[in-house]
Each structure stands twice: as structure tokens, then as C-alpha cells.
C-alpha positions as CSV (number, residue, x, y, z in Angstrom):
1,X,177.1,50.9,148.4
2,X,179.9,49.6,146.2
3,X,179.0,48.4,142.1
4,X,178.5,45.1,143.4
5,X,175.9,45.4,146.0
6,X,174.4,47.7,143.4
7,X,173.9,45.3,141.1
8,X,172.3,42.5,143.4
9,X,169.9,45.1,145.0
10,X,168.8,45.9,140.8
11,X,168.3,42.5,140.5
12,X,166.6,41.2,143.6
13,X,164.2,44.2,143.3
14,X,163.3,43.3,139.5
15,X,163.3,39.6,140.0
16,X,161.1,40.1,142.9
17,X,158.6,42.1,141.1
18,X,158.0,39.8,138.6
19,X,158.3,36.9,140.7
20,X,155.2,38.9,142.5
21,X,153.5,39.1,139.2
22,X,153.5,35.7,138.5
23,X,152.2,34.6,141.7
24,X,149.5,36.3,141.4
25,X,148.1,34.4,138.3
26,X,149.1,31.4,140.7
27,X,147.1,32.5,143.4
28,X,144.2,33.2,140.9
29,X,144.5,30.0,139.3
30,X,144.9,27.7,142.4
31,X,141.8,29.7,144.3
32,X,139.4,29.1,140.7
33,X,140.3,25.4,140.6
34,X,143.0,25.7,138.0
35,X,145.8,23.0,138.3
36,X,148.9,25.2,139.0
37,X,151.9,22.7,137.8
38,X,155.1,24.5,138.5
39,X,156.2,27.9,140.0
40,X,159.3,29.1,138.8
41,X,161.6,31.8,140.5
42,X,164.2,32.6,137.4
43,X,164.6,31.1,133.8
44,X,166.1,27.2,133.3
45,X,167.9,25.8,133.6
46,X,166.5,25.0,136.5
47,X,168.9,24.9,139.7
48,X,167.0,22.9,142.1
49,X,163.2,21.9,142.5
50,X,161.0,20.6,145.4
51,X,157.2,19.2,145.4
52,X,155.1,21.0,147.9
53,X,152.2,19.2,149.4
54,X,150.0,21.4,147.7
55,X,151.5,19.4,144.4
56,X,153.1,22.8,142.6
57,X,156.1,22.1,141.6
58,X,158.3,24.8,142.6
59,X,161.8,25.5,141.6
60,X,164.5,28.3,141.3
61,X,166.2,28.4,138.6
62,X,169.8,29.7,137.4
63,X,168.5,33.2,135.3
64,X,167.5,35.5,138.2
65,X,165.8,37.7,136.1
66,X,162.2,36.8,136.7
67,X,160.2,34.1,137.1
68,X,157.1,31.7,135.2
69,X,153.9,30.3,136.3
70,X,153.1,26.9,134.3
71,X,149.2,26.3,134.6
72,X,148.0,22.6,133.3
73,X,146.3,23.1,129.9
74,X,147.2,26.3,129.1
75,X,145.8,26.4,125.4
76,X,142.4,28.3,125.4
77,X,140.7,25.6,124.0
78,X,142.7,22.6,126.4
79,X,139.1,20.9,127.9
80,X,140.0,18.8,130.9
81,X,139.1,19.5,134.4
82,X,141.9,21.8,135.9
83,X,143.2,22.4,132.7
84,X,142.9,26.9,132.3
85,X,141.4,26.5,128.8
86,X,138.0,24.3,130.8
87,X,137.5,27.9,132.7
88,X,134.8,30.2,132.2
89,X,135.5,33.5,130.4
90,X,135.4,35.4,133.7
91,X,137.7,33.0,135.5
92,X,140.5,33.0,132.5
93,X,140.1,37.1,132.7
94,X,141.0,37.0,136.9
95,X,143.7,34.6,136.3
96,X,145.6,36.8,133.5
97,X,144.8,40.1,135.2
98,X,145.5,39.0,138.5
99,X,149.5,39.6,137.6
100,X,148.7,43.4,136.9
101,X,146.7,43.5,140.0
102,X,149.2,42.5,142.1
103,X,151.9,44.9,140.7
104,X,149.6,47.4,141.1
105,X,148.7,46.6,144.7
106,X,152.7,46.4,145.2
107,X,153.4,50.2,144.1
108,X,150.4,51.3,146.1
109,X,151.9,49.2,149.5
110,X,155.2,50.7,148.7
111,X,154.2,54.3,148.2
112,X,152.0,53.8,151.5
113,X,155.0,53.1,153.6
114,X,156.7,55.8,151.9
115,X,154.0,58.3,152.6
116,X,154.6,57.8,156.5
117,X,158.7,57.8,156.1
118,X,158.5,60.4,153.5
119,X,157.1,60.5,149.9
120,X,158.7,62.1,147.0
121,X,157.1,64.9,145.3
122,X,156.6,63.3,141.7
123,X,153.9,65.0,140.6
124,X,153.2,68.7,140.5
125,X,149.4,68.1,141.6
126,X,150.2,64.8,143.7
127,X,147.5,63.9,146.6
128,X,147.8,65.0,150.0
129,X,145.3,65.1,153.2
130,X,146.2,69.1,154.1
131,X,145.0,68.7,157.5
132,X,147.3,65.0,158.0
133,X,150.5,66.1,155.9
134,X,154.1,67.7,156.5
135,X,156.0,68.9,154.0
136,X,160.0,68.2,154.1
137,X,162.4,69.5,152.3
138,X,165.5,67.5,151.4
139,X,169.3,69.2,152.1
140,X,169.9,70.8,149.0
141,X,172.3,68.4,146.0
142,X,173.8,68.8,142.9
143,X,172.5,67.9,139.4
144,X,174.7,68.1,136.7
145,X,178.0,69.2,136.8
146,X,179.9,71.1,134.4
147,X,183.5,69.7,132.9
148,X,186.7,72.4,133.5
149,X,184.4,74.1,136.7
150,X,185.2,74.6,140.1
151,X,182.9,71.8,141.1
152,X,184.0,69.3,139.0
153,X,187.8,70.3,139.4
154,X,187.1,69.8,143.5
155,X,185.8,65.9,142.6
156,X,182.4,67.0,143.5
157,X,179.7,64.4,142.0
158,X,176.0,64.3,141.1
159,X,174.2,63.8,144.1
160,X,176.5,65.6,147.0
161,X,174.6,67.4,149.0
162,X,175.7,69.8,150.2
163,X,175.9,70.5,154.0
164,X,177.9,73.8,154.5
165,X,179.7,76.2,152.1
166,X,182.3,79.1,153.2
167,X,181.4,78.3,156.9
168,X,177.5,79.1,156.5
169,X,174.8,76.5,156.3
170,X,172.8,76.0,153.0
171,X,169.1,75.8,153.5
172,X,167.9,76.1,150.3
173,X,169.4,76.4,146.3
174,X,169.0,80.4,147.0
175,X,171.2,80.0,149.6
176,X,173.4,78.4,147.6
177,X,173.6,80.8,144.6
178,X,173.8,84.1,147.1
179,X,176.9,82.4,149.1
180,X,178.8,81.6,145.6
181,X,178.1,85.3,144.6
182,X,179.4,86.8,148.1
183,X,182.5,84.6,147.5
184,X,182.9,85.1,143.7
185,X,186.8,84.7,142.8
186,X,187.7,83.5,146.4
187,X,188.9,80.0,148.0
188,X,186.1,78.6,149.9
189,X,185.3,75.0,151.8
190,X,182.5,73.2,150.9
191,X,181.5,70.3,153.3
192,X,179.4,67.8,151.3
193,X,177.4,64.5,152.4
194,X,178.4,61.3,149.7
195,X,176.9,58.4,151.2
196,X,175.7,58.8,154.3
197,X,179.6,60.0,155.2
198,X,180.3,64.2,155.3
199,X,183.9,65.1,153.4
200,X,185.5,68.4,152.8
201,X,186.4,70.2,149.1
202,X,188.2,73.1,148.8
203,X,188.2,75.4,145.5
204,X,188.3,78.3,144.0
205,X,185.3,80.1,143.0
206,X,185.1,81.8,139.4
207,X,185.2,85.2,139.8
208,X,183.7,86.2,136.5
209,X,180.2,85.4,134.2
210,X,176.7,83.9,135.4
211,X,178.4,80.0,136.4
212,X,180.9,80.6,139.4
213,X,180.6,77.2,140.7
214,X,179.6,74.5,137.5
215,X,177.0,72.5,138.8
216,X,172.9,72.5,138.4
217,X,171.2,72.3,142.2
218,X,168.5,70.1,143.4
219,X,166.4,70.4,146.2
220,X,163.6,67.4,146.5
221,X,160.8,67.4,148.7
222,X,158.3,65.3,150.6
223,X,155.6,64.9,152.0
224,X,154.7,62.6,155.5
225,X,151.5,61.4,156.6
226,X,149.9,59.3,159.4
227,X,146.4,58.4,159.2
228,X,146.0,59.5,155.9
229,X,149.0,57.2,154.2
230,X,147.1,54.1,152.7
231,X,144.5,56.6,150.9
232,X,147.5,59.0,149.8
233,X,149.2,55.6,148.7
234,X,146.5,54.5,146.9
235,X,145.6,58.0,145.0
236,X,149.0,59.0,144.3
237,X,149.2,55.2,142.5
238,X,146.2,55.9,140.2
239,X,147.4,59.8,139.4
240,X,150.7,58.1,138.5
241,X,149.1,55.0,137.0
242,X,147.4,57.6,134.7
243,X,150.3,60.1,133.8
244,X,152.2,56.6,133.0
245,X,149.2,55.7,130.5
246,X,149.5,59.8,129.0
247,X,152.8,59.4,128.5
248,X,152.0,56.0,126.7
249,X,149.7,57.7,124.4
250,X,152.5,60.8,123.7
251,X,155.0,58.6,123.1
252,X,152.9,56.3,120.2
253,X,151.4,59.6,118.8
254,X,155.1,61.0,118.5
255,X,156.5,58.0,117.1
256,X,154.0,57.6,114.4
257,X,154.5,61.5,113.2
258,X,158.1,60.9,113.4
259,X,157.9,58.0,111.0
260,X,155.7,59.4,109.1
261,X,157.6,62.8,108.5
262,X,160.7,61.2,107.7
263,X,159.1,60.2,104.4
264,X,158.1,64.2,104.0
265,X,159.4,65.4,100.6
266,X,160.5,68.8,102.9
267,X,164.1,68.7,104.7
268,X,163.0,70.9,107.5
269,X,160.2,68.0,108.6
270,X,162.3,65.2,107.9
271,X,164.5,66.7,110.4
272,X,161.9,67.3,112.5
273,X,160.9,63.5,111.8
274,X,164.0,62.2,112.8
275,X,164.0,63.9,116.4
276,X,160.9,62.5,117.3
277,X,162.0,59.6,117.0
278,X,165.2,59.9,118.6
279,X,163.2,61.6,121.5
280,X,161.1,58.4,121.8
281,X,163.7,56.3,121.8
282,X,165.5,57.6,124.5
283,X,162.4,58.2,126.2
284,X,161.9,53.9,125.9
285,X,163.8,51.5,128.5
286,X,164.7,47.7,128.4
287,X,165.5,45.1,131.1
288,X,168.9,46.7,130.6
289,X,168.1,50.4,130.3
290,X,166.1,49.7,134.2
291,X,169.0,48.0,135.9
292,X,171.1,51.0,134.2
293,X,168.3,53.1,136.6
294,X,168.5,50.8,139.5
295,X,172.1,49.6,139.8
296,X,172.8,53.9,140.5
297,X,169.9,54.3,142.6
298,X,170.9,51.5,144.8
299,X,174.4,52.5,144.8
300,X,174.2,56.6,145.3
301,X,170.6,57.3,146.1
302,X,169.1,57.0,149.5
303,X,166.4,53.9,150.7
304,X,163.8,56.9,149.8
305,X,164.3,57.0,146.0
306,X,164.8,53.5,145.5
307,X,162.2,52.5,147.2
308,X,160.0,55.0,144.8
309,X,161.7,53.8,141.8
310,X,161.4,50.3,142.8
311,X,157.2,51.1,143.5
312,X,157.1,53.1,140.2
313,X,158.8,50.0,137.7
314,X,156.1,47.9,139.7
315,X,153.0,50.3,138.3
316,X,155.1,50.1,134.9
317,X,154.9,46.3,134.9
318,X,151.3,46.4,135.5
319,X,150.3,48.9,132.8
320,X,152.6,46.9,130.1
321,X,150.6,44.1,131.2
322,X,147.3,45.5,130.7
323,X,148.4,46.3,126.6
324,X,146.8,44.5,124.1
325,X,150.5,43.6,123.0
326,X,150.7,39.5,122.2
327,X,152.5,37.5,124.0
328,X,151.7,39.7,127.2
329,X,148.8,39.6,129.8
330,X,146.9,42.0,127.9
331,X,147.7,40.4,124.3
332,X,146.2,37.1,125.5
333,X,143.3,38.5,127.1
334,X,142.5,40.7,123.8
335,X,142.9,37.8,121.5
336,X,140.9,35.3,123.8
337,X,137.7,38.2,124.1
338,X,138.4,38.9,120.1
339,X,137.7,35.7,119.3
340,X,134.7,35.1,121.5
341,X,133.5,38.1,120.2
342,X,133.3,36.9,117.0
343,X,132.1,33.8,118.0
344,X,135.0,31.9,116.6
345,X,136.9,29.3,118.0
346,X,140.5,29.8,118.9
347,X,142.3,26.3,118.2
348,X,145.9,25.7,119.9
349,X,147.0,25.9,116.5
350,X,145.7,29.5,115.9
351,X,146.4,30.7,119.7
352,X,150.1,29.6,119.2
353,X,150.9,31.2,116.2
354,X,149.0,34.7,117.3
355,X,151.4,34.3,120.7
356,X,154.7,33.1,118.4
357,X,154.2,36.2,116.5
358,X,153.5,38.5,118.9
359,X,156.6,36.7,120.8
360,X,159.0,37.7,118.0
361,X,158.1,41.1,117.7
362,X,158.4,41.8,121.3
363,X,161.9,40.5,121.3
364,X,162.7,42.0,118.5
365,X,161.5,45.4,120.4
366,X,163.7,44.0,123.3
367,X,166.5,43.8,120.8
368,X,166.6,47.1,119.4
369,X,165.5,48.9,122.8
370,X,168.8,46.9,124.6
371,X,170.8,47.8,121.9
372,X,169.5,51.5,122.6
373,X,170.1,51.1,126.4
374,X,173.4,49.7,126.6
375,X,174.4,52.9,124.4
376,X,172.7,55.1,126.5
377,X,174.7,53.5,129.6
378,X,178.0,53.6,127.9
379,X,177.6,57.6,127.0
């Protein structure tokens, strides 16, 4: 798949995803007699537009990184019929949640389909059906390759797999290692799969030391199911909905000793301090930092892994979502049950300067995290 093609499949699968999102605090809004004004696919300016007969107002827009739902009266306490702020507690809740629920729904459709064409094993404890499951393992490819190595000297890549080497078919990464030992300091043929289409390197083997050949090996596997797929779907979406929420909580507690240790009066922490931090921000992705992830996948991986990486950023979407960060799903919903709570009312006044706030700090975030992705990309 060339760069191009690469790059529209990153963005088609993101925009869609949120485009998803959005429609599902349409859907919520439109079935609990909330006036839905427009539906946007993209950010204006706004390309073209069309009145449907349901009276949304849907149009596409010239930013294809998203999309917008625009509800009439969207300030909590906005008080004429159809306006969101006139709904009760429990309907405001459905219609901001309803986003996250769809997301979620989407990774656990997309992780159905892929248990019957083959799911990836993400997970070292991930869901099966024993009696409705068939394990498969993947031809074996390479990881990272070593600079000034056989393998990289041949124009191997990262993801080759490999089909035959000296002649002999490789099964398995033992295979592999025993074949490069047999033919230690000797030319050999490799016959490698890039693609979809099989090409031939020759090289010379090292004959010396523990690395003969330069390159790490991968060998993926996956599981197939019939019956069983929706509920493997489904349970595999909340062990990874879970993991993703653990990792969440890591990556805070990590951050906050790292800042906090860089203020240690003893070197040895502060150093300590510093790669905590560093290992958190790496760990972090943007809008950039994702198509950097997707734009690859599409072009070098298989329908298989971007399918699951597609269906995993889908259950990330939905978990950011549920955060009680402002400006999000979550951040509205926290401040809207914070205030009830305490039996206080939350003006349009108050509601847009919680929300302007909470805006600028997350595009601040967005800021610094691009900043950190696009150097990540470039390395």
C-alpha cells in the first residue's frame, strides 16, 4: 500500500470513529426528545450542507479529522422544550455517555469479526471458548533489525516474513535460529513475503558471536472461533477495556513520582525522576502520534492488525471519554453531577468558564503531546 493510501486509510478510520462517537449522542438526543440542530462530519469550514426531513442539519466539512454534534440549548441550565439543558438528569447522562457507548460497542463488533477471521493474541490471559477455538500461528517476521548486519545489508525490513531460508521452510523462530547456526559464515537465500508479494535476498551469514543474522523474530498468533465469537468479542473488549484503565492509573502514579523526585535534593532520584517522566511521555500519543501508528499499519501490516488497532483506538476513545477531564464527555458529566450534588446551580456563565478552562488545558496537553509525537515520528 503506497504512503498515500496509507495516509487516507489513517484518516478515514479515525474520522470515522469519532464521527461514530458523535452519532451516538445524536441518536441519544433525537430518541429523548432533544432538538438535534446540526450533524457535522469534519471541522468548518463547512464544505457543503443539506436539511434532512428529519430537520438536522447535516454537513461535511473541509477538516476530515472528526466530526461535532450541535444539540439546541446546550447550556445545562438552557430551559426550553428540546433544548438539552430542559432534560432530566438521567436523560443528559444517556446523551453524553452514549458517545462512549458506541465506541465501546464498535471495538467489541470489530474484535467479534476478528475472532472468526482470526484474533490477535494481545493479552497473555485473553478469553477463549476451549471447546470453540483454534489456535494459529502466524509465518514467522522480523522485529528489529540491526544496522551493518547481514539482514539489514540484504534490504531486509521490519515485517518480512519470512517464507524459506537456505532451501528449508521456517515454521517457527527456532527454526529460524537453528538454520542460521547450521549455515553460520556461509551464503544463503532467504525467500521473504513484503506485501502480500514473495522476493528473494541473498547474504552472507556471520560466521562468528551470538547475532549471525541482525534482526529480532516475531511470531504472532491467533485465535478463531465460530459460535463462540460475539461473547469472545465482547470479553476480550472488557479485559482490554480494563488493562487500558491499569495502564491509565500507572501511567498517572509514574508521572506524579517523576515530578515529584525531580525536586529530590539526591542526584541519583532526580535521575530517576527524570526517566519517569520520559517513560510517560513516550508511553502518551496525540492525534499525530495515532496516525504515526496507523499510516504504517495500513501501509505494511496485514487487514488483521489494522483492523485490531483500529478496534483498540475505538476502546481508547471511549475510556478518554469516560474521564472526568473538562471539556470531554466525562468532564461535563462530573461537573453537571458535582453541581447537583451540591445542590448549586450551574449558570451558562459558570459552565462556560469550567469548559473554556478545561478546553485550554487539553490543548495545551495536545500541544506538548504533538510536539512529543512528531519527534518520536521523525527519530
Amino acid at each position: 500500500m503506497s504512503l498515500i493510501l496509507g495516509i487516507i486509510v489513517g484518516i478515514i478510520a479515525l474520522t470515522l470513529l469519532v464521527v461514530l462517537h458523535e452519532l451516538g449522542h445524536a441518536i441519544a438526543a433525537r430518541r429523548n426528545g432533544v432538538v438535534v440542530e446540526e450533524f457535522g462530519i469534519g471541522f468548518p469550514p463547512r464544505a457543503w450542507a443539506k436539511k434532512l426531513k428529519n430537520k438536522v442539519l447535516l454537513t461535511i466539512n473541509w477538516l476530515p479529522l472528526g466530526g461535532f454534534v450541535r444539540l439546541q440549548g446546550e447550556h445545562d441550565d438552557a430551559s426550553k422544550k428540546g433544548d438539552y439543558g430542559a432534560a432530566s438528569f438521567w436523560v443528559k447522562t444517556k446523551i453524553l455517555l452514549a458517545g462512549v457507548v458506541i465506541n465501546w460497542l464498535t471495538a467489541a463488533v470489530l474484535l467479534t469479526i476478528l475472532a472468526i477471521t482470526g484474533l490477535p493474541k494481545a493479552l497473555p490471559n485473553q478469553f477463549v471458548v476451549q471447546s470453540d477455538t483454534k489456535e494459529v500461528l502466524q509465518p514467522v517476521q522480523l522485529g528489529a533489525i540491526s544496522a551493518n548486519y547481514p539482514a539489514a545489508k540484504a534490504g531486509l525490513q521490519i515485517r518480512d516474513k519470512i517464507v524459506r531460508f537456505a532451501g528449508q521452510e521456517v515454521k517457527t523462530p527456532e527454526d529460524f535460529i537453528a538454520l542460521t547456526r547450521q549455515y553460520a559464515g556461509k551464503d544463503v537465500e532467504v525467500i521473504y513475503s513484503r506485501g502480500g508479494s514473495e522476493s528473494t535476498a541473498k547474504l552472507k551469514l556471520r560466521k562468528d558471536g551470538n547475532v549471525l543474522f541482525g534482526a529480532s523474530l516475531v511470531q504472532l498468533s491467533e485465535t478463531k472461533a465460530t459460535w463462540s465469537a460475539p461473547i469472545v468479542g465482547v470479553v476480550v473488549t472488557g479485559q482490554l477495556t480494563i488493562e487500558t484503565f491499569k495502564g491509565l492509573g500507572t501511567m498517572i502514579g509514574s508521572l506524579a513520582t517523576g515530578v515529584v523526585n525531580q525536586f529530590s535534593p539526591d542526584a541519583s532520584v532526580r535521575k530517576q525522576g527524570s526517566e519517569e517522566v520520559a517513560m510517560v511521555r513516550d508511553s502518551v500519543a496525540g492525534p499525530v502520534g495515532i496516525f504515526g501508528i496507523l499510516f504504517p499499519a495500513a501501509q505494511q501490516s496485514g487487514l488483521t492488525q489494522l483492523t485490531f488497532l483500529v478496534a483498540f483506538i475505538s476502546l481508547g476513545l471511549a475510556v478518554m471519554n469516560v474521564l472526568p477531564i473538562p471539556a470531554l464527555d466525562g468532564g461535563r458529566w462530573f461537573t453537571m453531577a458535582g453541581f447537583r450534588l451540591f445542590k448549586k446551580k450551574l449558570t451558562r456563565e459558570r459552565e462556560e468558564k469550567i469548559q473554556a478552562v478545561g478546553f485550554m488545558v487539553l490543548m495545551a496537553l495536545v500541544v506538548l503531546v504533538t510536539i512529543a509525537d512528531v519527534g518520536k515520528i521523525l527519530q
